[in-house]
C-alpha positions in Angstrom: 25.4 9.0 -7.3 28.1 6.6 -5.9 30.2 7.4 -8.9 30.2 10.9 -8.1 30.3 10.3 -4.4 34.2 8.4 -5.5 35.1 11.1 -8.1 34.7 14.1 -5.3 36.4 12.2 -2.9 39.5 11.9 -5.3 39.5 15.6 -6.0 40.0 16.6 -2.6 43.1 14.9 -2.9 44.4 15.3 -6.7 42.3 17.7 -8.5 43.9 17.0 -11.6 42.3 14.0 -11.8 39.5 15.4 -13.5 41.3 15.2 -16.8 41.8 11.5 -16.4 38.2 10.5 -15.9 35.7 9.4 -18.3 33.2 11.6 -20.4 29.3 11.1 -18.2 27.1 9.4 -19.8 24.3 11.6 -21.8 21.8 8.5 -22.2 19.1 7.5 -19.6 20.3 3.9 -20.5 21.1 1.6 -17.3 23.5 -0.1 -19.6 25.7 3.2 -20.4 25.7 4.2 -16.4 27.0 0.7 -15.9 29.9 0.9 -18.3 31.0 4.4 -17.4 30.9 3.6 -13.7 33.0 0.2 -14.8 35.1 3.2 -16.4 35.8 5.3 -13.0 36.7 2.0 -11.2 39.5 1.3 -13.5 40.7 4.7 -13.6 40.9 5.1 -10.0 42.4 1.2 -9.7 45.3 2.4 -11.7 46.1 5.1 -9.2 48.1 3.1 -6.8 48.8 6.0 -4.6 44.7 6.9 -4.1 43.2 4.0 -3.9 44.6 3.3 -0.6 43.4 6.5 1.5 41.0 5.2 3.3 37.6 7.6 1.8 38.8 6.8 -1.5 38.7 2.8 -0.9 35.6 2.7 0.9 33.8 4.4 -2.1 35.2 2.5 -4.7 34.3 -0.9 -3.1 30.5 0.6 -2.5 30.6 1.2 -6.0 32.2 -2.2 -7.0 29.8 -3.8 -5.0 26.7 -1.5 -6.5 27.7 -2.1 -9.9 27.9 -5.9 -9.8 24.3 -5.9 -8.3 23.0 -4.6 -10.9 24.4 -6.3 -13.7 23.3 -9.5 -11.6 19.5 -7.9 -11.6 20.0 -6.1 -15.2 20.3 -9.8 -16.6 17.6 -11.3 -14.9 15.7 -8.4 -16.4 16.2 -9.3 -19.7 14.3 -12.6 -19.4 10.8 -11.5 -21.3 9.0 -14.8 -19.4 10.5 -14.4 -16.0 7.5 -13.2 -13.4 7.3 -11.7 -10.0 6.2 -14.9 -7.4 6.4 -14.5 -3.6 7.1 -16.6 -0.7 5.6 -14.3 1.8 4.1 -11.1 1.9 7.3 -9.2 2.2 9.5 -11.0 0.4 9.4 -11.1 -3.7 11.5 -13.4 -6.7 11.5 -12.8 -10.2 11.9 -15.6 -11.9 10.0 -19.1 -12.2 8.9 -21.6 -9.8 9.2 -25.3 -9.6 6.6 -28.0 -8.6 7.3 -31.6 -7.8 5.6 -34.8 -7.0 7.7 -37.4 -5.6 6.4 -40.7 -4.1 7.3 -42.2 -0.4 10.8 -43.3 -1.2 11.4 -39.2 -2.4 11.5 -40.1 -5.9 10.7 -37.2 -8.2 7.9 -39.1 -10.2 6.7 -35.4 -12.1 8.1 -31.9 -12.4 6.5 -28.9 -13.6 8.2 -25.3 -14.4 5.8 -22.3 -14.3 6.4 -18.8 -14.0 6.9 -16.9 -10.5 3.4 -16.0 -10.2 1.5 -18.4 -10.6 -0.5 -20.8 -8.0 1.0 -23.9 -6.6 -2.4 -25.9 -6.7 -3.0 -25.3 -9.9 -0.2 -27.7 -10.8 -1.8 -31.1 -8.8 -3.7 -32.2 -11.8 -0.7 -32.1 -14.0 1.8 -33.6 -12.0 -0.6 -36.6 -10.9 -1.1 -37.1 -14.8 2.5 -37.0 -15.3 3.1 -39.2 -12.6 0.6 -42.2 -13.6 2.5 -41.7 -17.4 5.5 -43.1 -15.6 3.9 -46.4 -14.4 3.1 -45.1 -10.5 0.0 -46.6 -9.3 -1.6 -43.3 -7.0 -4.2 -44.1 -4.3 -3.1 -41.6 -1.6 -1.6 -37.3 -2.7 -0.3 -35.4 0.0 -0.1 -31.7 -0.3 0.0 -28.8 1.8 -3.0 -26.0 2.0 -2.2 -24.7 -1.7 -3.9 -28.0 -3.1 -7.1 -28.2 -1.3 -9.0 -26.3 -3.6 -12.2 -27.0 -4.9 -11.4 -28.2 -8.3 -8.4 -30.3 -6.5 -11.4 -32.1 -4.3 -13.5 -32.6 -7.2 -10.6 -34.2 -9.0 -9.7 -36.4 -6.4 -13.2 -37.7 -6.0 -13.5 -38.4 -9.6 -10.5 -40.5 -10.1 -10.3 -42.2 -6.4 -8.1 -40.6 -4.6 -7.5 -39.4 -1.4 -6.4 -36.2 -1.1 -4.6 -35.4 1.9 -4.5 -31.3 2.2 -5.5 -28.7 5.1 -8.2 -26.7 4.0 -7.5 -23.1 4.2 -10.6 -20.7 4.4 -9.2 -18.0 2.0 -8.9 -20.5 -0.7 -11.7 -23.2 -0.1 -15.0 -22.2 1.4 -17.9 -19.9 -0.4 -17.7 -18.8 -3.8 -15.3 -16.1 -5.8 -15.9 -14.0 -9.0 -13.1 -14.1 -11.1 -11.5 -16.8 -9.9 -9.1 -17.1 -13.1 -7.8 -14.0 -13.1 -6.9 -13.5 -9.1 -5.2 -16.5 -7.4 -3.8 -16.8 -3.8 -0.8 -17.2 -2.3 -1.0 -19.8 0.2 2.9 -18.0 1.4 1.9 -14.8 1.7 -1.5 -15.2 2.9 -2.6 -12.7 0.3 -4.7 -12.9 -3.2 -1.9 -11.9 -6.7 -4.0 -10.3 -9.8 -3.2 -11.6 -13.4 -0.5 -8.4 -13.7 1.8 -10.3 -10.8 0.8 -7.4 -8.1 0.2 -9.1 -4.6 -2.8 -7.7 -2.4 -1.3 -5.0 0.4 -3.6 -5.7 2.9 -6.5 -7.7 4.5 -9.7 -7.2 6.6 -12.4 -9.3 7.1 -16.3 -7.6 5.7 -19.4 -8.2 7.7 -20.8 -9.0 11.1 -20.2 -12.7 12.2 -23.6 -14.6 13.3 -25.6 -12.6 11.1 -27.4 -14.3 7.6 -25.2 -12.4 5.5 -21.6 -14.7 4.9 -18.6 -12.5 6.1 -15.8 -12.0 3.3 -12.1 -11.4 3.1 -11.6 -8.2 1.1 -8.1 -7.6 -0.1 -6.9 -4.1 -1.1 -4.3 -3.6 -4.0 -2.2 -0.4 -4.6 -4.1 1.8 -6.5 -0.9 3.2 -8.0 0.0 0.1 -9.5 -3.8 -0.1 -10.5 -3.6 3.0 -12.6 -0.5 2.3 -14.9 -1.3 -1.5 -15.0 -1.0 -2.9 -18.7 -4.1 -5.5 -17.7 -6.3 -2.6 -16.4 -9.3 -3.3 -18.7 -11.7 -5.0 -17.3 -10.1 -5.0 -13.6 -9.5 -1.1 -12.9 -12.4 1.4 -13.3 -10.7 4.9 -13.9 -10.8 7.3 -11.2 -11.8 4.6 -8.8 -10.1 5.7 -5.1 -9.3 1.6 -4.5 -9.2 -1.5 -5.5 -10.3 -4.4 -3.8 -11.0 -8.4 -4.0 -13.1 -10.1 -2.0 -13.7 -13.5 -1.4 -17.1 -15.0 0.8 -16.6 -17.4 3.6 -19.0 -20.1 3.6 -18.7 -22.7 6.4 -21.1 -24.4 5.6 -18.6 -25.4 2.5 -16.6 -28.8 2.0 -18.1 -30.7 4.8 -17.2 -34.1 3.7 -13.3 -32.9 3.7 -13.8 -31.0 7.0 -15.2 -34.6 8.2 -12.2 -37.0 6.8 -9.7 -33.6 8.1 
């Protein structure tokens, strides 16, 4: 589109310059559009006298700036083990993640690379280990909400520590089916399926006061749902919705509520 946008603005001024341009591409292939757009931007560079009118130069640098965009993105692409994480609900990153330990002098004592998607608490266990490897004597972890999951407290408790971490609700009180295969995002607030695909929204289930335990049921994009590679097992077809739910139990954790 912003190819054509710059060749129609250089025919209103020199129609001959049809002959000069390029053969289009007859592929669907990102690749080929980025080389014959590569291929207008050099033909209409060597056109001293067009490049300068103003509609001319303001298309070329959209396309310039279009085209390096997406060879940015187009490589980033290519990574097969490169996932989708996020750092809030409306913000995405495909890529990996980091996760470090470092002790009170900020010394990176262990460092763990996973892929963009998944859970930050999932990693305490591992860098502890890898920490104690080194030589560092641990009596004391600090971590934010991510690490105060269950297994986390357990952990802790086993091997005499204390674990210093807010507990969050969504992630620590009552029980959860499939708990492997949807983990939350303590950034966005929001529950990510085994695919990558982050919950759209959020409502709270059930009257509060009454015997029943309210739950947090996130909703998923059906769409999404319906093409999903991972759909076995997780998407029933023609099912109008999707939908996770996780029950709050206060009565849950009370010895961490206690030392919190």
């Amino acid at each position: 589109q912003k190819s054509k946008l710059l060749r129609k603005s250089v025919y209103k001024i020199d129609e001959k310059m049809k002959d000069k341009f390029p053969p289009k591409t007859t592929t669907n292939e990102l690749s080929d559009e980025l080389d014959y757009c590569q291929k207008v931007v050099d033909t209409v560079e060597k056109e001293e006298s067009l490049r300068e009118y103003p509609k001319v130069k303001e298309k070329l640098n959209y396309l310039k700036e279009i085209i390096a965009d997406h060879h940015e993105h187009f490589q980033l692409s290519n990574d097969p083990d490169a996932r989708i994480g996020h750092k809030t609900a409306d913000s995405s990153f495909f890529g990996y993640k980091t996760h470090f330990a470092m002790n009170g002098e900020r010394i990176i004592t262990a460092a763990v690379i996973t892929t963009g998607e998944k859970s930050d608490g999932k990693q305490l266990q591992t860098l502890i280990e890898k920490s104690r490897d080194t030589g560092m004597k641990i009596d004391t972890v600090i971590g934010d909400t991510a690490y105060s999951e269950k297994d986390n407290i357990q952990y802790a408790n086993h091997k005499e520590l204390q674990l210093i971490s807010k507990l969050n609700p969504n992630i620590t009180q009552g029980t959860r089916k499939k708990e492997d295969e949807f983990e939350f995002n303590k950034d966005a607030c929001m529950y990510v399926c085994k695919a990558g695909h982050m919950a759209i929204q959020r409502a709270r289930t059930g009257k509060k006061g009454m015997n029943n335990n309210q739950k947090n049921t996130y909703m998923f994009d059906i769409e999404k749902c319906k093409v999903c590679p991972m759909k076995d097992g997780c998407y029933k077809e023609g099912a109008k919705s999707k939908t996770y739910s996780v029950t709050i139990k206060s009565t849950e954790h009370k010895e961490h509520e206690a030392f919190q």
